[in-house]
N, C-alpha and C positions, 0 to 999 in steps of 0.2 A: 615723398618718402622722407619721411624723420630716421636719422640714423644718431644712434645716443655719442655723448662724448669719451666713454668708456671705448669703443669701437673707432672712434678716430685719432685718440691717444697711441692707439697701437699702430698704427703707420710712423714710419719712420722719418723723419726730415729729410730733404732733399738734401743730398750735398752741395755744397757749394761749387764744383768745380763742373755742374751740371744744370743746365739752365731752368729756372724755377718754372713751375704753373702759372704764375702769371707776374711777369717780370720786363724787366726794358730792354725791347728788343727791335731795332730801327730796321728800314729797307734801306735800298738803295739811295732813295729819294729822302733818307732821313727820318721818315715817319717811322712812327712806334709799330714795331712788327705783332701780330696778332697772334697768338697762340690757333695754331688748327688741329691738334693732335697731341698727344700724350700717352710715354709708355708705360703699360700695365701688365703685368704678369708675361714677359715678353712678345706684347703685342701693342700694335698701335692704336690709340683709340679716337677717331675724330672728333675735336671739339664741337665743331662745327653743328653736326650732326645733335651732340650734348645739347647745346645751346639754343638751339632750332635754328641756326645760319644755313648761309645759302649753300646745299650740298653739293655746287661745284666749282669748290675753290680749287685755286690751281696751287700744285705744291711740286718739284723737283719731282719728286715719288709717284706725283700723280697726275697725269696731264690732264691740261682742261677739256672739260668733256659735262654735258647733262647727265647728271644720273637721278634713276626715281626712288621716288624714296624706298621700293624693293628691292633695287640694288646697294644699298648700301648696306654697310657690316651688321654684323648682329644686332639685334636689335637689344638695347639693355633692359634688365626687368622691369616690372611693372611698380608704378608709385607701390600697391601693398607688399612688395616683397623686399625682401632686406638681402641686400647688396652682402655680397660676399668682401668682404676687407682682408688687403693681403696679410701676411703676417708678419711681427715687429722686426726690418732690417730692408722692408723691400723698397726699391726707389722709385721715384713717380717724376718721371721727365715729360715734360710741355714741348711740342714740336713749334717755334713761330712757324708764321707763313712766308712759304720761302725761304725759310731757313736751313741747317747744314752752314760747314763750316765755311763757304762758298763766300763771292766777293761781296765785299761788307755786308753780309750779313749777319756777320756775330751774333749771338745773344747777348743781352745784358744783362748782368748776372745780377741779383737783391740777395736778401737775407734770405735764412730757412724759412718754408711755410710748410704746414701739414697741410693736405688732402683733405678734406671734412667728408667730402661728399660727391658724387655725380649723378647725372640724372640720366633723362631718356631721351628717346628721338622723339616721341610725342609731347612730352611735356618742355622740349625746350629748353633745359633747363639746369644749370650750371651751380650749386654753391659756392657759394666766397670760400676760400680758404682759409684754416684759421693760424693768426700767428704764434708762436711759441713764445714764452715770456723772454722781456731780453730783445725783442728782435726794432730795429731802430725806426720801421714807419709799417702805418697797416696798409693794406691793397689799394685803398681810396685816394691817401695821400701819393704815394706812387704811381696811381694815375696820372692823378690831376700834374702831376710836375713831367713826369717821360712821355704821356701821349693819352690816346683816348683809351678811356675804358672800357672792362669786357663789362660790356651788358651782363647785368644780372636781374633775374626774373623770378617772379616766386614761385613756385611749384603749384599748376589748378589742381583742384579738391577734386579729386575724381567721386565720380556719380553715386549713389548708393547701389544701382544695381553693379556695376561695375565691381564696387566694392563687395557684393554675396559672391559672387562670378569669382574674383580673384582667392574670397575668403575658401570656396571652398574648392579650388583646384588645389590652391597650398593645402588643405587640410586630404587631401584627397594625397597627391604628393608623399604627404609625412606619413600615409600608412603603409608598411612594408611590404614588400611584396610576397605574397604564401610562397614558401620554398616547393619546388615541387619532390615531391614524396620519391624515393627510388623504386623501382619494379621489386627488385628483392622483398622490399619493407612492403610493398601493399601484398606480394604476394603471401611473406609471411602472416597478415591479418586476418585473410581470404581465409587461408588453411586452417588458422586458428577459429575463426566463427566458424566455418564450415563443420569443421571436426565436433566444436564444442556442440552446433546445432543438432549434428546428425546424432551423436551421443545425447543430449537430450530427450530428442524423439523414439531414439532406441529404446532407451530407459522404459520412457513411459508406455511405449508397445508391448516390450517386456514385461511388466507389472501387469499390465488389464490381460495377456495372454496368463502370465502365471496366476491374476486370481482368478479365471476361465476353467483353468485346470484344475487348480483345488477344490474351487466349489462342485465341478463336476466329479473328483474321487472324494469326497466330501460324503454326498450326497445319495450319490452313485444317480444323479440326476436323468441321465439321456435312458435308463432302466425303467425310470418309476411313469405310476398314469398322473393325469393330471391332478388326483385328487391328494395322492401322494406327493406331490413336488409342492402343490397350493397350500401344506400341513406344513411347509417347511419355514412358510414366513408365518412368525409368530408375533404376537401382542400387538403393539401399533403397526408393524408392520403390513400386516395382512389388512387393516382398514386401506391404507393406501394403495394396495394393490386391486384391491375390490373395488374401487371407482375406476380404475385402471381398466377392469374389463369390462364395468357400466358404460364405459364409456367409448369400448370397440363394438357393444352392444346396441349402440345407440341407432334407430334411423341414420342420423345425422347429426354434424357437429353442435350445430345452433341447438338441439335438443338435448342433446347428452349434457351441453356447458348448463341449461334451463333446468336440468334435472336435479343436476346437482346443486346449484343453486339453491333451490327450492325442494330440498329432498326431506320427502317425510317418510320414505320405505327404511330409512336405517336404524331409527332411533323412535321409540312408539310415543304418541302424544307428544312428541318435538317436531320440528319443522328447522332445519338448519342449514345454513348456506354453508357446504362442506368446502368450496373451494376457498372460502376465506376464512374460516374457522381451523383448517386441516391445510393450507397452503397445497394446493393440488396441481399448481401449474406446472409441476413436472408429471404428472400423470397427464394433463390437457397435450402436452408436447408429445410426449411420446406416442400417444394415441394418435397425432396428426400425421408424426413421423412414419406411423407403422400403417398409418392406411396411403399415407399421397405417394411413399415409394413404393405401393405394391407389394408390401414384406408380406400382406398375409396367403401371399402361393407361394412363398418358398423360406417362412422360418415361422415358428408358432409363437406367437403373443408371448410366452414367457420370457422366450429367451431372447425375444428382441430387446426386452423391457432390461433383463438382468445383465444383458448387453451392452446398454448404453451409459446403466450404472458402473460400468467393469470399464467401460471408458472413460467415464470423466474422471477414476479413478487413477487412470493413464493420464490424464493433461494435469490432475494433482499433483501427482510427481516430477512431470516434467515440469509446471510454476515451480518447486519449490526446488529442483536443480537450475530454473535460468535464475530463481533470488538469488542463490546461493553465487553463483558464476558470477551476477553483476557485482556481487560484493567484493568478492576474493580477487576476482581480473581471472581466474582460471577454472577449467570444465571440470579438472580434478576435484576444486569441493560440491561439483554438484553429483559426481558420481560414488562417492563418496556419504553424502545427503542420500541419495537413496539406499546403499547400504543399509545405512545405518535404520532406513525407515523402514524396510521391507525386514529386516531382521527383528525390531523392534513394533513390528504389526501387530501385535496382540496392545499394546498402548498406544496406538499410532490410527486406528481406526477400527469402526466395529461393520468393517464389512464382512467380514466371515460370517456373525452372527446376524444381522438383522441388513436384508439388502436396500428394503424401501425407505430405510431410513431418511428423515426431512436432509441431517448433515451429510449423509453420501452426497445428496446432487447439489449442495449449497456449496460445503468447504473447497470444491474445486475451482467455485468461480472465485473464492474467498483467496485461494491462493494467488489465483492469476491476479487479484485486484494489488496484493504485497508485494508480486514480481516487479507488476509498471507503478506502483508507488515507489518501492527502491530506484527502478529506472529514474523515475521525473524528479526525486529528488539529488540526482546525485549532479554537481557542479559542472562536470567536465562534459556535460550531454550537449549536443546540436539542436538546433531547431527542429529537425524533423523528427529526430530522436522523442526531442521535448513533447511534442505535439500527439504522436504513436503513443505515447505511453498516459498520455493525459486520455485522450479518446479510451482504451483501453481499460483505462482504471472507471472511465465516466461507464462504459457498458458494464465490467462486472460488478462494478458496487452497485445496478441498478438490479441486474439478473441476480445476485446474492441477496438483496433485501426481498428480492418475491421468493424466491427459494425454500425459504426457513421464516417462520414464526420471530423466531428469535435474534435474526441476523441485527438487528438494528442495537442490542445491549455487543455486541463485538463490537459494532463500526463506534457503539460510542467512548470503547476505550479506546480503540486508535485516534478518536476526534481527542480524547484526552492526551495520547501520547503526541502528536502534533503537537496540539496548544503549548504542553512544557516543552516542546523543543521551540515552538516559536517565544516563548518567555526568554528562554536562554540565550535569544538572540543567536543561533545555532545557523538560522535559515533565512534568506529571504522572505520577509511576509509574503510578496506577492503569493508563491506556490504554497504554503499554506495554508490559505484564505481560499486559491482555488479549489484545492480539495474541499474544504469547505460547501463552496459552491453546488460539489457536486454531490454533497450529502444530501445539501437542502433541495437539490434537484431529485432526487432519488426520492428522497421522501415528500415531496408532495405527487410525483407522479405513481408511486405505489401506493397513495391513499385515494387517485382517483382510480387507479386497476384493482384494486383490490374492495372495490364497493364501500367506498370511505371509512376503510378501517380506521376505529379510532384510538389503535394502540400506537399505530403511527405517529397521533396528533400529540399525544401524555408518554412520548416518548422521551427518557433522556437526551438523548442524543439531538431532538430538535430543538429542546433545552437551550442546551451546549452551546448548539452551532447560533441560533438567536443571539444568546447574551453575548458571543465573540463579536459578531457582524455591528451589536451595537457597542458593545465596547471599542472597535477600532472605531466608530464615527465619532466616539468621545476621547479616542484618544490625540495628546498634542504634540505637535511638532517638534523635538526639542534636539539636542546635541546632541550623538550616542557617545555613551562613554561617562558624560557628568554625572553630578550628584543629584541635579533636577532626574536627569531619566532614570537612575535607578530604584529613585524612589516613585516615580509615576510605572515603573514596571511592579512594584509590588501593591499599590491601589490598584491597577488592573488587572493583577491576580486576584485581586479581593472581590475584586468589582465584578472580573466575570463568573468567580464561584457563590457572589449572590444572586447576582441576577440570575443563575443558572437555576437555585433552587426556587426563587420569587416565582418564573415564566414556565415551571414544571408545576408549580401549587396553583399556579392561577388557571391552565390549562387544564388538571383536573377537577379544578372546581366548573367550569365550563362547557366541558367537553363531558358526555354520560359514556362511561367505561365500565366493563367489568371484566375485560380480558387480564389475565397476569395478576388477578388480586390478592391468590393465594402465595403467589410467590413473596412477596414483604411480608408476610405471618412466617411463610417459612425459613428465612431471612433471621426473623426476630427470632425464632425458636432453634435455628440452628446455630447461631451468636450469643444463648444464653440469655438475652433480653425480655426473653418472655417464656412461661411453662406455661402446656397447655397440654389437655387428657382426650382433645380433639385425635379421632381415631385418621384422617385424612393428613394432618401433619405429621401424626408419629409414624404412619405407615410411608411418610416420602423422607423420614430421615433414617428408617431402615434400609433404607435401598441401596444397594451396594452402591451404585452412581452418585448417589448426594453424600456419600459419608467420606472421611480425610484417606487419602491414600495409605495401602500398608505397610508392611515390609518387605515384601517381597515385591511392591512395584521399584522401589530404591535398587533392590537387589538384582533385579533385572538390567537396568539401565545399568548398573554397574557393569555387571559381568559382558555385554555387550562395550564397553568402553565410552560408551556415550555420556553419561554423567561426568565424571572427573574430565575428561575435555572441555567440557559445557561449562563448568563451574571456573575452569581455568580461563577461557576465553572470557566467559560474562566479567572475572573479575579485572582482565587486565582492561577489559575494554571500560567501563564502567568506573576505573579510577584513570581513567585517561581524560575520561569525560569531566567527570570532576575537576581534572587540571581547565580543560579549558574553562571551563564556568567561572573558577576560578578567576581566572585570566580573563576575563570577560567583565567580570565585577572588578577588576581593579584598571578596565579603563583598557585593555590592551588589547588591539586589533587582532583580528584575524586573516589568515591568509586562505587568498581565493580557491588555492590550489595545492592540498597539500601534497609533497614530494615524498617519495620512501625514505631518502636521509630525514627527512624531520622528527621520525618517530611518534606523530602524534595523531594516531587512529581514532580519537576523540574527536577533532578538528572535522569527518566526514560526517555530516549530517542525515545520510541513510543509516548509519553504523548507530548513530545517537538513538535513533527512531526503534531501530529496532531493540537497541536494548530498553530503552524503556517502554517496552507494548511487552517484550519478554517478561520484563518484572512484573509486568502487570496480572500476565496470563498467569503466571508461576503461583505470584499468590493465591490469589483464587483456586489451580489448582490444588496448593496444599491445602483448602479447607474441602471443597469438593472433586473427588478422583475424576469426576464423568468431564471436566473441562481438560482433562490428560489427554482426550484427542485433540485436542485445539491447541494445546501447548507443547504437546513430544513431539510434532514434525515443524514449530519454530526450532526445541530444541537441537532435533537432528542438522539444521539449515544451518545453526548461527554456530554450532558448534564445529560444521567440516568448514564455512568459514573460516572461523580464525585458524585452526590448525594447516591451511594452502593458503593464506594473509601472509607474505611479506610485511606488510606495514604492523602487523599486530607483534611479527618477533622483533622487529625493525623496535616497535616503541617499547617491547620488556628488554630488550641490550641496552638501549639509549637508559632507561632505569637504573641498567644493572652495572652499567659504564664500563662496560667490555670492551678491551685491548688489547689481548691478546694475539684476535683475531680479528679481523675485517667487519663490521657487525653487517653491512650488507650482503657482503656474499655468503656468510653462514646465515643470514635472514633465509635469501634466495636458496641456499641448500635445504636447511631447514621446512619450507614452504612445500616444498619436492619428499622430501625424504618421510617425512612426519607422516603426512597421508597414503604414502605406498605403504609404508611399513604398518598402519591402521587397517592397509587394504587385505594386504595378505593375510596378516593376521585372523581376521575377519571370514574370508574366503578358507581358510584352512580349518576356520572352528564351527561355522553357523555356513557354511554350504550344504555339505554331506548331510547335514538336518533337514534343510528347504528340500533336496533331492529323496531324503526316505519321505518327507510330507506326500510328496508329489507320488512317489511310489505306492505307497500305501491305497488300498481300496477298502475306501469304508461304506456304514451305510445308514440312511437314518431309517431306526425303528419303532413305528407308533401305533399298531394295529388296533389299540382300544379306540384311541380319536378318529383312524379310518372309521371301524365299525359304527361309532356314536355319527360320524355324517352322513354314511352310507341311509342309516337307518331315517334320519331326518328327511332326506331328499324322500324315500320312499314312502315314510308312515304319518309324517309331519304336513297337517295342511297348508297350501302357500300363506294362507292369513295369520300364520301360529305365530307367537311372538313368547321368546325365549328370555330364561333370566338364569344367571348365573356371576361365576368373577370374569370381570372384564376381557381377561389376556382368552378366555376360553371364547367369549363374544365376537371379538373381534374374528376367530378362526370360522365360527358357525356364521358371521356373516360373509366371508369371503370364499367360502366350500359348499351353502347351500343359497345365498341369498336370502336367506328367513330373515324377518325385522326381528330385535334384540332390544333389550331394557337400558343396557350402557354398554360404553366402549372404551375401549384400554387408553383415553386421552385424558392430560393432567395441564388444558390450559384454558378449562370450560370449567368455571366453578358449580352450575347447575350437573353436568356431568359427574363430577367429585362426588358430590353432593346425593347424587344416583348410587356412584358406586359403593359409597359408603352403606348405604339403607340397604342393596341387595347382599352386600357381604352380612349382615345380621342372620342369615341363614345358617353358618357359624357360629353365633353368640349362641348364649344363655337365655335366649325368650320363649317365651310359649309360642304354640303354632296356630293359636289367633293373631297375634302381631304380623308372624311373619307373610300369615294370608293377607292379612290388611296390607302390608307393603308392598306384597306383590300386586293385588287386586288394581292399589292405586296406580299401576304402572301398568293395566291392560296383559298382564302376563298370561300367558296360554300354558306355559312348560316350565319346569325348575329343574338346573340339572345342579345337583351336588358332586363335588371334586372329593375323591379320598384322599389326594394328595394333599387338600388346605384341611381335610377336617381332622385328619390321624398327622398332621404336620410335625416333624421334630426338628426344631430349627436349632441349630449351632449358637446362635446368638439372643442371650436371654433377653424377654419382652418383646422381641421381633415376629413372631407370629401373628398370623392374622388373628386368628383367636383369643390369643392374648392381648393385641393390640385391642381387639373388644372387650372384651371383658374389663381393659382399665377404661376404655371408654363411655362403655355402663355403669361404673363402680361396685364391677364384681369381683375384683381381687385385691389386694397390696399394690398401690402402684410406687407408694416412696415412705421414707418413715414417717409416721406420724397420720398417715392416711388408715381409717378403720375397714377391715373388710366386709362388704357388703354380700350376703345371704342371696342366694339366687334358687326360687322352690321349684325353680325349671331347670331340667337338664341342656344338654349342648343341643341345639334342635336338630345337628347334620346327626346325631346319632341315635334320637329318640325317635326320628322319622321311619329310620331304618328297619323298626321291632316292628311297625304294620300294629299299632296296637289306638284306640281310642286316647284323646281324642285327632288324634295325625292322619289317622284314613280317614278322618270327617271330613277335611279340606284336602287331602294329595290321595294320588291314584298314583301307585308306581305302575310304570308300562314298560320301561326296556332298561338293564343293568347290563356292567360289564365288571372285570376287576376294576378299571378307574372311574368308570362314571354313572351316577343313577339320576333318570330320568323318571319325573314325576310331573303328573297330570294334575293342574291346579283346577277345582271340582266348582263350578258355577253354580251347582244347588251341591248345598252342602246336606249330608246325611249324619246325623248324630245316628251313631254306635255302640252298643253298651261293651 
């Protein structure tokens, strides 16, 4: 053991009037007496033993006797440990042998010497003492002239294994030991997860029980037959529920999944794999569900199915009160978060109106994926914590990509909000990169389940995740903080938003795709980039869902309180963020862990994430309203956050450099106070509303569309194949099973493409065209709608008929365009007089006030 000369500087000099460590010191007989012992920290320590001598010298103190080397004193540390040195003032006396004050044997007394060092019983092994400047001979010389010398030995190199052995008991040593926790304190923890847990679940019990009850006084559901309750799911909806009961019709499972697969009963002259074109795998579930438990003796097919939606509805809620709680540290902003979402339901999700909707069964696994993504990213989490929430996040991001069509364009702005958070150096690559992982896991394993979808492959988001994975293997080791890394961090932004769009363009040139084509046309033409008199675009930017939100969605979130909290939270949090970044760019660390005194709610890396995935959603939905459910319940989350955040008033005092008062404990009042006073409020204005909702017995009424299926089922032959607008198609295939010419889907360009050519029964063509287009489509029946043909739309050019007619060039569609002469009337209205040549090609057979039903004539009869 090397001990430095800093550490033997501090020992003090012996005094002189006390016999040195090793000095002249005779027996009886005259010989030079031996040093055996020496006081340290008032105890004695045998040289002997130091030195490796023989352990049974005799001393006054100690009578002679064997002792083994077990009995002897403490054993001194080990070569790798460093000796404790007393501190500067304390004395170090040498015992000779035989010595005490006793007859001749004095000590002889030398100059001062320091101490350097001592050794062990194993190693034998004594250092010289070193002299002080000044002092009049070294140890050697004073040997050689008073008597024999202490043997000195060098210290042996202990062994290498010896040395891990030693390294890591010291290192084991130096780690402190866990305090243990008080009862009080873990009880207090207990109470608080428990409470927050069970208020969680409550929540979301609560929600699927209250939307149970609406839809059933809604509806007046548990009254109506089944033909009336099956009228109630309209447009796309009712195609999904109609494989729904394909597929409790089935023999069996293996043939029901084969049916549809290969399904040519829905669509005439197509042949289309419904589960991958229509994402059906929550109709494949629940169908499994409702036969292996037996549900069909004791609850009827509908209300299983409307059931399980009304539930995941329930575990939505409660995802988006446990984000809320891991963010805030308390249950209160997640109770709070629902509030604010079930008051805000009308923008918050379209489960009133449409049940089977793709995003009812996706955005709940979508939430649960942002609960354990907050979880895995936040600092302060356990390994096992860690791990739960990673598993978690790996299952819903894989059940959300089969879910929904379109789940893969979400996951690729969260892949984007990542990436800038891992830019900003905000985060550990590692956890990062792992999500990463589990995108690219996701998506190759939903392109081998889903019959090698190839919108998967020409997907951004694999894009993305590609160019990052190759980006970190090019990117280099360097110092964080320098001017080398900060400029190697803005090539690898550069780098990965080329390669992002290089390994998308090469991909589609590659890979044969036509899913989602129409959407970048409509893209172009809702950005202004492109005009176009295409009747299938202008009719998807009419649509209330693709157009910029109104004024009365603003005024809504107002008056509920939700906006101006939101905007207040977004903005403190968001210039907090910026400080760090800041701070980050000029080189200055962060801390691992930040404390409520620090103020700086930027510093939390979930907190960072989610504001920028918030910016993200926000924009997009200010240009399209229909992403308002994807974005009002971050809203609702991020905003009962910050207002039960300590840390977010914590960093606006620190701002504001408040002194008056404590800024912690008015954070901590604040934190409390803010959201009861949201609560009440809230409870006192938009309860007694939810409660006449619930009161209220309504009912839906539609007796011309009963009548128009009734009649089908009865007069219509199984082989008949029907043509009409889509939203009406979709109801005739799900109330009679009859095959149909198109269906209310807008992510099949050959479909659009259908739909477009049967809506011409509307235009301005003669009713040769319009036979010729039905003809081409195998059509048996044509039902005309009075409600598209006498249509009065509030919003000029949005009609269907209008949207025709610019798309034939039979009106004014913009200045400068000339109007084009049309020697045909409207065909839904020229059909109606029964006059030549219209009874040559249709046979009207069954009318009602809304609908007429015309018999398309396979020998046609000219009529004067």
């Amino acid at each position: 053991m090397i001990v430095s000369d800093s550490l033997s500087r501090g020992v003090t000099n012996v005094a002189e009037s006390k016999p040195p460590l090793f000095g002249k010191s005779r027996t009886r007989g005259g010989a030079a007496a031996r040093p055996t012992s020496f006081a340290f920290q008032g105890r004695q320590w045998p040289v002997a033993a130091a030195v490796g001598g023989a352990p049974g010298v005799e001393s006054p103190s100690c009578p002679r006797r064997l002792r083994r080397p077990s009995e002897t004193l403490r054993p001194l540390p080990s070569p790798n440990t460093l000796v404790p040195w007393p501190p500067a003032g304390t004395r170090l006396a040498a015992t000779p042998e035989g010595g005490g004050s006793g007859s001749g044997g004095a000590a002889a007394r030398s100059g001062p010497r320091v101490a350097e060092g001592f050794g062990d019983a194993e190693g034998g092994t004594l250092r010289a003492a070193r002299e002080p400047e000044g002092a009049p001979a070294s140890a050697e010389t004073m040997a050689e002239e008073e008597g024999p010398p202490v043997e000195l030995r060098q210290r042996k190199k202990p062994k290498s294994s010896e040395n891990k052995e030693s390294a890591k008991e010291e290192k084991i040593s130096d780690i402190p030991a866990p305090e243990r926790v008080p009862k009080h304190v873990l009880f207090q923890r207990f109470a608080k997860i428990f409470i927050g847990c069970l208020a969680a679940v409550t929540s979301g019990m609560m929600y699927a029980l209250y939307l149970s009850a609406y839809h059933e006084r809604k509806f007046w559901f548990s009254n109506r037959q089944e033909l009336e309750r099956e009228i109630t799911f309209q447009g796309d909806s009712a195609i999904y529920y109609s494989y729904y009961k394909d597929m409790l019709k089935a023999p069996s499972f293996e043939r029901g999944v084969y049916e549809l697969t290969h399904n040519n009963k829905t669509v005439s002259l197509k042949t289309i794999n419904a589960v991958q074109q229509m994402s059906l795998y929550p109709e494949l579930i629940a169908s499994v569900l409702y036969q292996a438990t037996g549900s069909n003796e004791i609850i009827e097919p509908v209300y299983f199915y409307i059931g399980i939606v009304f539930g995941l509805q329930g575990i939505y809620v409660t995802a988006l009160f446990v984000t809320s709680w891991l963010m805030s540290g308390t249950w209160l902003a997640g109770m709070l978060t629902v509030a604010w979402f079930i008051i805000n339901r009308v923008d918050t999700t379209r489960i009133e109106y449409s049940i089977p909707l793709r995003e009812n069964w996706a955005l709940p696994y979508f939430a649960c994926q942002i609960a354990a993504l907050t979880g895995y990213l936040k600092s302060n989490l356990n390994t096992y914590g860690e791990r739960f929430c990673y598993l978690l996040m790996s299952a819903s991001t894989y059940t959300f990509m089969m879910m929904w069509e379109y789940s893969h364009y979400l996951l690729f702005l969260q892949a984007i909000s990542l990436f800038l958070l891992d830019i900003f150096s905000l985060k550990q690559n590692d956890k990062v990169y792992e999500v990463y992982k589990i995108y690219i896991f996701s998506l190759f394993l939903g392109y081998l389940l889903q019959f090698e979808n190839p919108a998967l492959l020409v997907s951004p988001l694999l894009s993305l995740v590609a160019a990052l994975m190759l980006a970190k293997c090019l990117q280099l080791n360097v110092k964080k903080g320098s001017f080398v890394a900060k400029i190697i961090k803005v090539i690898n932004f550069y780098l990965v938003c080329t390669l992002t769009i290089t390994l998308n363009i090469i991909m589609k040139m590659f890979v044969p795709h036509k899913e989602n084509g129409h959407m970048l046309k409509f893209l172009e033409v809702k950005f202004g980039l492109n005009m176009t008199k295409n009747f299938t675009m202008n009719w998807l930017l009419c649509q209330e869902s693709l157009q910029a939100p109104s004024q009365d969605f603003f005024l809504r979130l107002t008056q509920s309180s939700l906006l101006p909290f939101y905007i207040l939270v977004l903005i403190i949090c968001f210039l907090s963020m910026l400080q760090v970044i800041f701070r980050r760019i000029n080189g200055k660390s962060l801390k691992e862990t930040v404390t409520l005194e620090d103020g700086r709610i930027g510093e939390r890396p979930e907190i960072i994430y989610h504001v920028i995935h918030t910016i993200l959603l926000g924009s997009l939905a200010m240009v399209i309203e229909g992403l308002k459910y994807i974005w009002i319940p971050y809203v609702c989350m991020l905003a009962a956050f910050g207002v039960c955040s300590p840390e977010l008033w914590m960093t606006l005092f620190k701002w504001l450099r408040l002194r008056t008062v404590h800024p912690i404990l008015l954070a901590l009042i604040l934190s409390m106070a803010v959201p009861t006073i949201i609560g009440l409020s809230l409870w006192k204005e938009f309860f007694p509303r939810l409660m006449t909702e619930l009161m209220e017995l309504q009912e839906f009424y539609d007796p011309d569309t009963v009548e128009l299926m009734t009649w089908i089922k009865r007069q219509a032959p199984v082989a008949a194949v029907f043509a009409g607008s889509p939203q009406l198609m979709g109801a005739i295939k799900l109330c009679t099973g009859w095959m149909v010419t198109s269906l209310p889907l807008y992510n099949d360009d050959d479909l659009l493409k259908r739909n477009e050519n049967i809506y011409q029964i509307y235009s301005k063509r003669s009713a040769e065209d319009i036979y010729k287009i039905l003809t081409s489509y195998k059509a048996n029946y044509l039902i005309v709608e009075d409600a598209i043909c006498n249509e009065v739309g509030t919003m000029r050019g949005c009609r269907v008929k209008d949207l025709l007619d610019i798309a034939n060039g039979h009106m004014v569609c913009e200045e400068g365009d000339k109007l084009t002469y049309s020697k045909y009337g409207r065909f839904c209205h020229e059909v109606k007089i029964n006059y030549s040549p219209y009874v040559n090609y249709f046979t009207r057979v069954y009318w009602n006030r809304s609908y007429f039903v015309y018999k398309i004539n396979t020998v046609i009869s000219f009529q004067s």
